[in-house]
N, C-alpha and C positions, 0 to 999 in steps of 0.2 A: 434471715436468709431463708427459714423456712414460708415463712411467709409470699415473699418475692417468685420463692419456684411455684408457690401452688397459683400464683398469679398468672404465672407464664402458661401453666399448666391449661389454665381455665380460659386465658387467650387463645392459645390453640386450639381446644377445644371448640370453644366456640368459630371461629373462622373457619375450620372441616366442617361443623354440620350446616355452616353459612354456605359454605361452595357446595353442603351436598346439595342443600334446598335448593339452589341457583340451579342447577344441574339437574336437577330432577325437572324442575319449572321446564328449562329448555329442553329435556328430550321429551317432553307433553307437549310442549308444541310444535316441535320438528314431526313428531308423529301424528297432530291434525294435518301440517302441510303436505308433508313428503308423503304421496300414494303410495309408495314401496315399503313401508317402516308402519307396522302397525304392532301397541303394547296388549292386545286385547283378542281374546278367540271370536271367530267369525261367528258368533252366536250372540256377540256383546258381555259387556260384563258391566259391574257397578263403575261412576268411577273412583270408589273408594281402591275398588279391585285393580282400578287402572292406573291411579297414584301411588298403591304399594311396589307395583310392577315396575313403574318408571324408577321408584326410592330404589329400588333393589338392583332395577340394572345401572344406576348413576352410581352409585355405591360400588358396584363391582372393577364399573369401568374406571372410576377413582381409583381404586387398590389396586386393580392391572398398572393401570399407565404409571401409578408410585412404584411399583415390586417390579414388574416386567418388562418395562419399556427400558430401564439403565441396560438389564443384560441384555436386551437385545440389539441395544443401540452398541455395550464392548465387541459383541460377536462380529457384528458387521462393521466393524473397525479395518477388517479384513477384507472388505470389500472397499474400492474407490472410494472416497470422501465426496466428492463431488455426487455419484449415485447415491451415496446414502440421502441426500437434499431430495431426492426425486423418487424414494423408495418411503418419506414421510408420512406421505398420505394412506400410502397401501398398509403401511406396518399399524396406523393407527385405526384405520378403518377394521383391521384384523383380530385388534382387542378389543375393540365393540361386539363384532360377532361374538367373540371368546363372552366376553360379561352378557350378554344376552343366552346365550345357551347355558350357563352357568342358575339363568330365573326360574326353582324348581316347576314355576305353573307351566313352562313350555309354552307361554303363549304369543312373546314377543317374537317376530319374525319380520327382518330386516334382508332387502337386496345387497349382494355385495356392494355394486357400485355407490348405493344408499348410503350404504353404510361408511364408509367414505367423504361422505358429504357431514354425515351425522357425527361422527366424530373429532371432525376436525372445526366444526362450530361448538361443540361440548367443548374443544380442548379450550379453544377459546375464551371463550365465557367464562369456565374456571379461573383459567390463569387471570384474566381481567380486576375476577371476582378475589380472589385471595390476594393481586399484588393492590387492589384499592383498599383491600383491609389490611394488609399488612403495612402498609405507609402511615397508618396512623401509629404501628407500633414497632419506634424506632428498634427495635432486638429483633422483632420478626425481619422487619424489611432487610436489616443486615446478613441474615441467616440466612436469606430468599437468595440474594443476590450472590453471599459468598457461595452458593452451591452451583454458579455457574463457574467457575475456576475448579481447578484440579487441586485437591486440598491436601494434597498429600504432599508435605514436606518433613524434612527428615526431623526437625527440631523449631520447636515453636519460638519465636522472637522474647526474647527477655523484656524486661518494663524498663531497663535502661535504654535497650536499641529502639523502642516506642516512645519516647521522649522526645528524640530526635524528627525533625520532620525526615521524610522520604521524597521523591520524584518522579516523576511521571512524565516521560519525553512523548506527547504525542505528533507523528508527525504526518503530515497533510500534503500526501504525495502530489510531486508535479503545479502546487497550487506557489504561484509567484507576489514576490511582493505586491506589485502592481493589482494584481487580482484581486489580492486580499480587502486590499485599503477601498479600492470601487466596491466591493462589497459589502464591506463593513458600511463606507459611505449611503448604498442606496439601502439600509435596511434587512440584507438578504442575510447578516448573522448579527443577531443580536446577542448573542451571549460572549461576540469575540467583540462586540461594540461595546456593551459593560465594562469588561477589562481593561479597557482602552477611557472609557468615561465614552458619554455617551455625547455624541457631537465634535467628538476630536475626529480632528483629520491629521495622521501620521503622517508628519512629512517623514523627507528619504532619509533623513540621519540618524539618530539615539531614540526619538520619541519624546514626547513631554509628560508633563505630571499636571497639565490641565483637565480641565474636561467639566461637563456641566451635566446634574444629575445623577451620573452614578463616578463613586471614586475612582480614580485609577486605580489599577491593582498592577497592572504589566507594561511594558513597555515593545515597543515594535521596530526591530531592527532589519536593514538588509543585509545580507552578506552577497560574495561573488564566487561563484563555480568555478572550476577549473576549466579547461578545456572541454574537456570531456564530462559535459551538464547532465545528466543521467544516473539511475539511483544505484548501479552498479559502484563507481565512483564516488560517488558520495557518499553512501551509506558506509561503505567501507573506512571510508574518513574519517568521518562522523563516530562510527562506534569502534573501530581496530586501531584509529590514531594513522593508517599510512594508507593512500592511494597510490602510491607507488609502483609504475609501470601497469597502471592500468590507463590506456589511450584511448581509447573507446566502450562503447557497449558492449561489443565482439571485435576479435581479429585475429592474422592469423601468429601463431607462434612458431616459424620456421624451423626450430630446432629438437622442437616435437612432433610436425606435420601435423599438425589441431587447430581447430577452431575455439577458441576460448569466447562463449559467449555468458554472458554477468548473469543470467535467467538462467545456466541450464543448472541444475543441482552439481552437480559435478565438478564443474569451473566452479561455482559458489565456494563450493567446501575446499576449490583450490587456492583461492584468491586469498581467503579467510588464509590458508594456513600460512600463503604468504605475508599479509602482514601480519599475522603473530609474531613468524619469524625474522621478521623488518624492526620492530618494534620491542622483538622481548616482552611483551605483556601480551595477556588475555585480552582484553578489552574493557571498554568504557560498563561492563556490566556483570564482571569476574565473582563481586562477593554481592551474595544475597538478590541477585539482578534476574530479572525476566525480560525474554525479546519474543515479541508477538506480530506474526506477520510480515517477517523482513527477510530480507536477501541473507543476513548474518547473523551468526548468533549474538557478537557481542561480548564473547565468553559468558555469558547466563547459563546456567542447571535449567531454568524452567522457561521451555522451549512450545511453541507452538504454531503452526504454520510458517517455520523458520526455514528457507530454501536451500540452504547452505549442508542443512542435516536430511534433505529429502530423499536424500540418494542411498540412505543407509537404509539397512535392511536389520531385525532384530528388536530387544524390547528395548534397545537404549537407547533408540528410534523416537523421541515424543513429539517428534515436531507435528504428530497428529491428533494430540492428547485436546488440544483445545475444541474438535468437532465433538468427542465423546464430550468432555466438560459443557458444552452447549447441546447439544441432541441428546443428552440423559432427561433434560425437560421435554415430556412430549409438547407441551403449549408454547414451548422456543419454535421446537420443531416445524411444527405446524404453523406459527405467527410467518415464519422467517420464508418456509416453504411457499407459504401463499403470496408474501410478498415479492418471493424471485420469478412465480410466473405474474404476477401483474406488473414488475419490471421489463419481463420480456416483451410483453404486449405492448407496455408505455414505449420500448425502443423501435419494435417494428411499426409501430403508430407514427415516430418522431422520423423513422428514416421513409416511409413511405410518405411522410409531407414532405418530407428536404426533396427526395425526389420528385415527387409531381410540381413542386415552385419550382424546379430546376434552379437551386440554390448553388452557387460558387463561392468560395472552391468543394468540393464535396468527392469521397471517396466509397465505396461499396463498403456496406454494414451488413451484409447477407450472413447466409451459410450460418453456422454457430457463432458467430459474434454477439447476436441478442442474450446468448445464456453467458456465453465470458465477460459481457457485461453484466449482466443478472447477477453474475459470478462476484466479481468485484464489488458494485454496488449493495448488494443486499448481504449475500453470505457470509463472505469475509467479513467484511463490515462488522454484522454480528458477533462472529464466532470470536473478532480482535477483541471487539469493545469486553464485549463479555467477560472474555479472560484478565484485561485491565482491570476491570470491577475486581473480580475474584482476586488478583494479585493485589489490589488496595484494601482489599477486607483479610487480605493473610499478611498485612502490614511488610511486604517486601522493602528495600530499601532504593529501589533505580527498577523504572522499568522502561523500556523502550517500544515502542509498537506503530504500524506506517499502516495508515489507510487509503490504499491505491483506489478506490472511486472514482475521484476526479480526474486523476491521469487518463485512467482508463477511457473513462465519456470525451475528455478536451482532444485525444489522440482523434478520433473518427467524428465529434461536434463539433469540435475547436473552444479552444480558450475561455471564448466568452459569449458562448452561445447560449440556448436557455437550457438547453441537456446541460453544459456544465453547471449553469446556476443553480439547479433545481440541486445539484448533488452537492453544491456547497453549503445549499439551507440542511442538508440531510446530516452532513458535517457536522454545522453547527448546534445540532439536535443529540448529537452524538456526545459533545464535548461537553451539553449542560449537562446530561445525565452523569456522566464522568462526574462532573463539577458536585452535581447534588449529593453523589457517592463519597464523596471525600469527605462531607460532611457527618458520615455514619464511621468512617474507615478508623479503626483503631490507632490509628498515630496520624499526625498533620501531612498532608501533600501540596508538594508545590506542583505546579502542574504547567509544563515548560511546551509550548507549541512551537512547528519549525516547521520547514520543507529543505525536501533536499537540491530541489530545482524549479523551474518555473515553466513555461512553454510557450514557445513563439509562434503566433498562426502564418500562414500561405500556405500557398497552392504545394503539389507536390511537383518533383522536375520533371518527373516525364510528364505529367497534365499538361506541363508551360512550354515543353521541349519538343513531344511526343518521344523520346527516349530516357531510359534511364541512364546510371551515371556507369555501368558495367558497359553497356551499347557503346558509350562514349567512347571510354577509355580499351575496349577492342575495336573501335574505328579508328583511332590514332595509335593502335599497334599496328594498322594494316591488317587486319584480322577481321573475319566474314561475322557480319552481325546478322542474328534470325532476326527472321522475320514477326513473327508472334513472340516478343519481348517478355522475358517471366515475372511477377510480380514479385518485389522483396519481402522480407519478411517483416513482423511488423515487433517492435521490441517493449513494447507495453508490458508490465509485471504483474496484470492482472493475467494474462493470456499462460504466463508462466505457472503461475497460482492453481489455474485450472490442472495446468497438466500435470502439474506434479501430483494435485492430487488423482488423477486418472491411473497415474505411476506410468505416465508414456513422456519419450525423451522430449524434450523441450523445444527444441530445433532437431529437424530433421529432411535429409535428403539433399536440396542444395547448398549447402551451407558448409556443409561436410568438407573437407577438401579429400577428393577421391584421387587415388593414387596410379587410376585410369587415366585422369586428364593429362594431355598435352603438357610437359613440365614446363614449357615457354609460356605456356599461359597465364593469363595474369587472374588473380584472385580479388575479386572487387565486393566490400563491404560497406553495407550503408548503418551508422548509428544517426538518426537524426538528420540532421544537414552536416552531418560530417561522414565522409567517404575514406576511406582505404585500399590500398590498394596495393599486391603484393606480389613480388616473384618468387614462388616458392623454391625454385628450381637453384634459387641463388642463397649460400645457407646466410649471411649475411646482408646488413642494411645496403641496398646499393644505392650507387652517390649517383648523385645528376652527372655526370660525366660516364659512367656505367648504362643509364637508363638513355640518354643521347644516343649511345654505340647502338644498342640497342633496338631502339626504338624511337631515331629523330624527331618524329611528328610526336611525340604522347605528350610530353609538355606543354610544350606550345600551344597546342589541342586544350590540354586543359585549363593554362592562365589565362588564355584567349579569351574561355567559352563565356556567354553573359549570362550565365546561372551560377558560375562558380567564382566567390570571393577570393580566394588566395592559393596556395600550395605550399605546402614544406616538403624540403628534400634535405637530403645532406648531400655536400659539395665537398671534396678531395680540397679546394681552395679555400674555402671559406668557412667551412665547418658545417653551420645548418642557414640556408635559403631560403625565403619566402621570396618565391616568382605570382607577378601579378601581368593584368592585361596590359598590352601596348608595350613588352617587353621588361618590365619594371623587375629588377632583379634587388632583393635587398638584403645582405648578410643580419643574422641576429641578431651580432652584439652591433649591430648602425641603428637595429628598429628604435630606440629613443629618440634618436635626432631625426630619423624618416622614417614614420612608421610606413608608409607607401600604401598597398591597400588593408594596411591592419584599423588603419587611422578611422573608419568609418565604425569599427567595433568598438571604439571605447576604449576607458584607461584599464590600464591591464591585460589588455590583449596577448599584447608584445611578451610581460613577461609569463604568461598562460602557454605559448606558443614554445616560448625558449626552456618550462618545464618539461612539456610534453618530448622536447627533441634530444633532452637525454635519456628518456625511457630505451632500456633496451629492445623492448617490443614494438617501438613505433614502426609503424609501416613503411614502405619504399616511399611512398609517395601519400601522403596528409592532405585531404580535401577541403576544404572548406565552404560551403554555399555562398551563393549573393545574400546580401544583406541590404533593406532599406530602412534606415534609422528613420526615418519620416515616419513609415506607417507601422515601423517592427517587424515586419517579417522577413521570411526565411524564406528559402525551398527546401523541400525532405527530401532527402533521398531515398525513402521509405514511403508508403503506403500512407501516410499520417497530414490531416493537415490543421495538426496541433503538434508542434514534434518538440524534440529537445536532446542533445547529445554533442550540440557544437558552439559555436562563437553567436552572437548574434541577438540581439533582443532581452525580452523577459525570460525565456529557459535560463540566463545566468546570472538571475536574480532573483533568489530564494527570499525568503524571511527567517527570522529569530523572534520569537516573542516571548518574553521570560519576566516573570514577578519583579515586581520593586523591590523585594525583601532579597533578590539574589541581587550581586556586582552588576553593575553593566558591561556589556560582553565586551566593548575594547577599552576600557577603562585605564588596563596596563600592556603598555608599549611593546612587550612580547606576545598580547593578544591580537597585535596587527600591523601587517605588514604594510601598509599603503596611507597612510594617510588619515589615522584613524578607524578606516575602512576592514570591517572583517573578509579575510581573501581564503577561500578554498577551505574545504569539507578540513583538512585535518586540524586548521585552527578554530574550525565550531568544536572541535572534540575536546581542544586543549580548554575553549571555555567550560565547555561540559563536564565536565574533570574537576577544574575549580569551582564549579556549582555546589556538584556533589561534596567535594569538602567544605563547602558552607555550610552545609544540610548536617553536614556529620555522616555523610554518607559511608559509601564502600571507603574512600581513600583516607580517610583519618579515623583513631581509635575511637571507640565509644565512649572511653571516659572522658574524652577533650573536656575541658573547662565550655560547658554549654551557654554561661552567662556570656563568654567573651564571644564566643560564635554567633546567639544570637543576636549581641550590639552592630556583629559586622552586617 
């Protein structure tokens, strides 16, 4: 043993004076280039004199940025998350100056803005330099990585709970099956083409155990969304076991006078507590579990960028804890920093070509959108993965984490454009590293990839219409439509991400229901290509016979219109309605024998439709867009023209993709309702559930008989 530590001892050793020399090299040459940055008095000096000077302030700047840089990155904990990314540069340029004024000779003198430049290439170069030395030595490299997690746990994992493998739910927002498989096909992720064997082409059902080159390792399944395709809904499924009375992205809740939107902190931490108390359980992530990145917690202790806890104020607040666990490294810091303004550039490059081709369909990327995608794409990204590392090197037992990237870019580039592909290769870059980390992590991981939705492209409805579906539906109340039409909002979870960290409300202003308007007026929400639309004024659902007295033309108006696919109401007669064009009225329980215009949507529509319309919070009137099953798209009734939140295409066909070593996810006849077919977020959660008890997870004792678990 003694032996072993003096080993470790003399590795360390040696890699600090390896980064010092590395370090010292580059600030002698930043100070031939850079005119502002000289180590040496204007009278010259040896350069024995000049090499001491460089050793001493690379040395110092080492020891700052190790000692100084953690607290000052807790301190400013207190400040936006989002600022802190853009406060990087300055904070580290500022303990350059500090270790330069620190070199008794007095001779080094650097420009602020220099200095900035200078330290954020030093930070660089270090970190470069000790993670290529430390990969040759498996204990360093572990040590490196586990210090990007929050290590503070109350009790360390036994050597029985390390036995066991663990799990690793990562999930790959917004990307659809269909996506995947063309990707995987042209080359664009190899490391999800490995898994699969290399040269297989997943067809739509179970997946095969062929492949040529590399073994299989996982299989690739579809599942189907519920109505409401959107990660508000799903996620909730997925990790609390109930989507229950959630019909949209947003809508209104008349017996509260609120807007319940899935993005805003507040609805999050409501939803969640609704289905706790739907279900009676914490969640898919109660013992020993981490949720990184997501709408919900999941029931997990070890929280970070989690939306659902954003709204709390206090230390038991950690859903912040994973920017400190990542910007405690200044050479994170700075990697991740440089890479979110040359994101910004790469998007205003990418939307300043869409515009001068005058590309169709195409929507405005202006204003802050390049940093809310910067946001998503790079930071998040980082700060997620990162803490997955750390939570697989503190041997946790289940962890959950959603990287919105690609939702983010497919919303405003579409689906499959090269903005999204570029950030599925980034994806895939992401998942090796994960991959190669398992290989260090003190207990086995299985390592389970999914989405919770997919995304259907077209135009938006006002692009195709020149109105949106609020215009519409106060033109068929008889009610004065402005003239300068106001843009909706756009329901992207990266956008939310951002503001939460800002700590500004999520939605705000129209969306609101203000107690100023008109009460006759109708309240129109768009998730996706699905609309809502609500009388607040009436504390109740009102029935097609209610909304008739009312308002003769609105119906009509809307099954008519040739943007819009279907409608649900509920009928005093019939119970619940889908009215379609050319009059087509069709009761619920007839949609099997006539689906009428459900039929164009696929199987399951009908009973997707007939869950939604016992939610108590469905809306007066349920919108649904055209659909064209030829080309798969959609119209939005948002800003989006990548969308997802209604009936219609790829938005409602996710993926599963899960090891060989786990069950296959519909295996047993309570895993699915249709046909074999896995249907809606809460029976991914019920497979998820029996995964975990494969594993030995949270839901079965540790002492299980390990032999019999792992033959299964």
């Amino acid at each position: 043993m003694g032996g072993e530590r003096w080993r470790r001892v003399g590795s360390a050793v040696w890699r600090s004076v390896a980064v010092w020399a590395v370090s010292t090299v580059t600030m002698l040459v930043l100070a031939g280039i850079l005119p502002d940055f000289r180590l040496q008095s204007a009278d010259g000096d040896s350069a024995t004199r000049i090499g001491a000077t460089a050793a001493l302030g690379a040395g110092a700047f080492g020891i700052l940025s190790s000692v100084v840089w953690p607290v000052l990155v807790r301190a400013l904990l207190l400040v936006p998350a989002f600022v802190l990314a853009v406060l990087v540069f300055f904070l580290n340029g500022s303990l350059l100056l500090l270790a330069l004024r620190l070199d008794p000779s007095g001779q080094s003198t650097v420009a602020p803005e220099t200095a900035v430049v200078v330290a954020a290439v030093m930070s660089a170069v270090a970190s470069a330099t000790g993670g290529a030395l430390a990969v040759r030595d498996d204990d360093a490299y572990r040590r490196r990585l586990y210090r990007l997690s929050d290590r503070r746990r109350r009790r360390a994992p036994s050597a029985g709970v390390l036995q066991t493998p663990g799990t690793v739910f990562l999930q790959f927002d917004g990307v659809g099956h269909d996506v995947l498989v063309d990707a995987v096909g042209r080359g664009l992720m190899p490391t999800v083409a490995a898994w699969l064997g290399e040269g297989q082409r997943a067809q739509g059902g179970r997946g095969g155990h062929g492949g040529q080159g590399h073994r299989t390792t996982h299989r690739l399944t579809p599942w189907r969304t519920d109505w409401s395709s959107q990660t508000g809904a799903s996620q909730l499924g997925i990790l609390h076991g109930s989507n229950y009375d959630v019909p949209a992205f947003r809508w209104c809740e008349k017996d509260t006078r609120e807007i319940v939107v899935c993005n805003r902190p507040t609805s999050a931490a409501e939803l969640q507590r609704r289905a706790v108390a739907h279900t009676g359980d914490g969640g898919l992530l109660t013992v020993d579990g981490a949720s990184r990145g997501n709408l919900f917690s999941g029931g997990a202790e070890q929280l970070a960028l989690v939306l659902s806890v954003a709204a709390r104020r206090g230390r038991e607040n950690r859903s912040r804890a994973g920017y400190f666990a990542y910007f405690s490294d200044p050479a994170n810091a700075v990697r991740t920093a440089m890479s979110f303004v040359a994101d910004v550039g790469r998007e205003i490059g990418e939307s300043t070509r869409a515009r001068l081709k005058k590309r169709r369909p195409r929507v405005g990327r202006g204003g802050l959108y390049p940093f809310i995608r910067a946001f998503a794409t790079v930071v998040e990204r980082d700060v997620v993965v990162a803490a997955v590392i750390g939570d697989m090197f503190a041997g946790r037992a289940a962890v959950y984490a959603d990287l919105v990237a690609y939702d983010e870019v497919a919303h405003h580039s579409g689906p499959r454009s090269r903005d999204a592909e570029k950030v599925l290769q980034r994806l895939d870059r992401s998942l090796a590293l994960i991959a190669q980390v398992a290989e260090h992590a003190p207990r086995a991981y299985r390592v389970v990839l999914l989405s919770d939705h997919g995304q259907s492209p077209g135009e938006t409805f006002r692009a195709r219409y020149g109105l949106g579906l609020g215009e519409l539906v106060r033109a068929g109340c008889g009610l004065p439509v402005p003239r300068k039409a106001r843009r909706t909002h756009s329901g992207a979870e990266a956008r939310a991400a951002v503001r939460a960290a800002l700590r500004r409300p999520v939605e705000e202003g129209g969306e609101q229901y203000r107690p100023t308007r008109a009460p006759s007026e109708p309240v129109v929400l768009a998730s996706g290509n699905l609309g809502l639309v609500s009388f607040p004024d009436v504390p109740h659902r009102m029935s097609r016979e209610e909304i008739d007295d009312r308002h003769p033309a609105l119906l009509t108006t809307l099954a008519n219109h040739p943007g819009i696919g279907f409608v649900l109401v509920r009928s005093e007669e019939h119970g619940g309605l889908v009215l379609g064009a050319h009059g087509a009225e069709i009761p619920l329980d007839e949609l099997d024998e006539n689906p009428g215009p459900l039929a164009e949507f696929g199987p399951g529509a009908a009973d997707a439709v007939r869950r939604t319309h016992t939610f108590p919070h469905a809306a007066d009137i349920m919108v649904n867009s055209w659909y064209d099953p030829e080309e798969g798209e959609v119209l939005a009734f948002e800003e989006q023209i990548g969308s997802h939140g209604g009936l219609g295409g790829a938005q409602g066909r996710p993926f599963l993709m899960s090891p060989l070593a786990l069950s296959a996810p519909v295996s047993d006849a309570e895993d699915s309702e249709d046909g074999g077919e896995l249907v809606g977020a809460e029976q991914v959660h019920r497979v998820l559930r029996r995964w975990l008890r494969e594993c030995d997870g949270p839901q079965v004792p540790v002492e299980a008989d390990l032999d019999d678990q792992r033959a299964a």
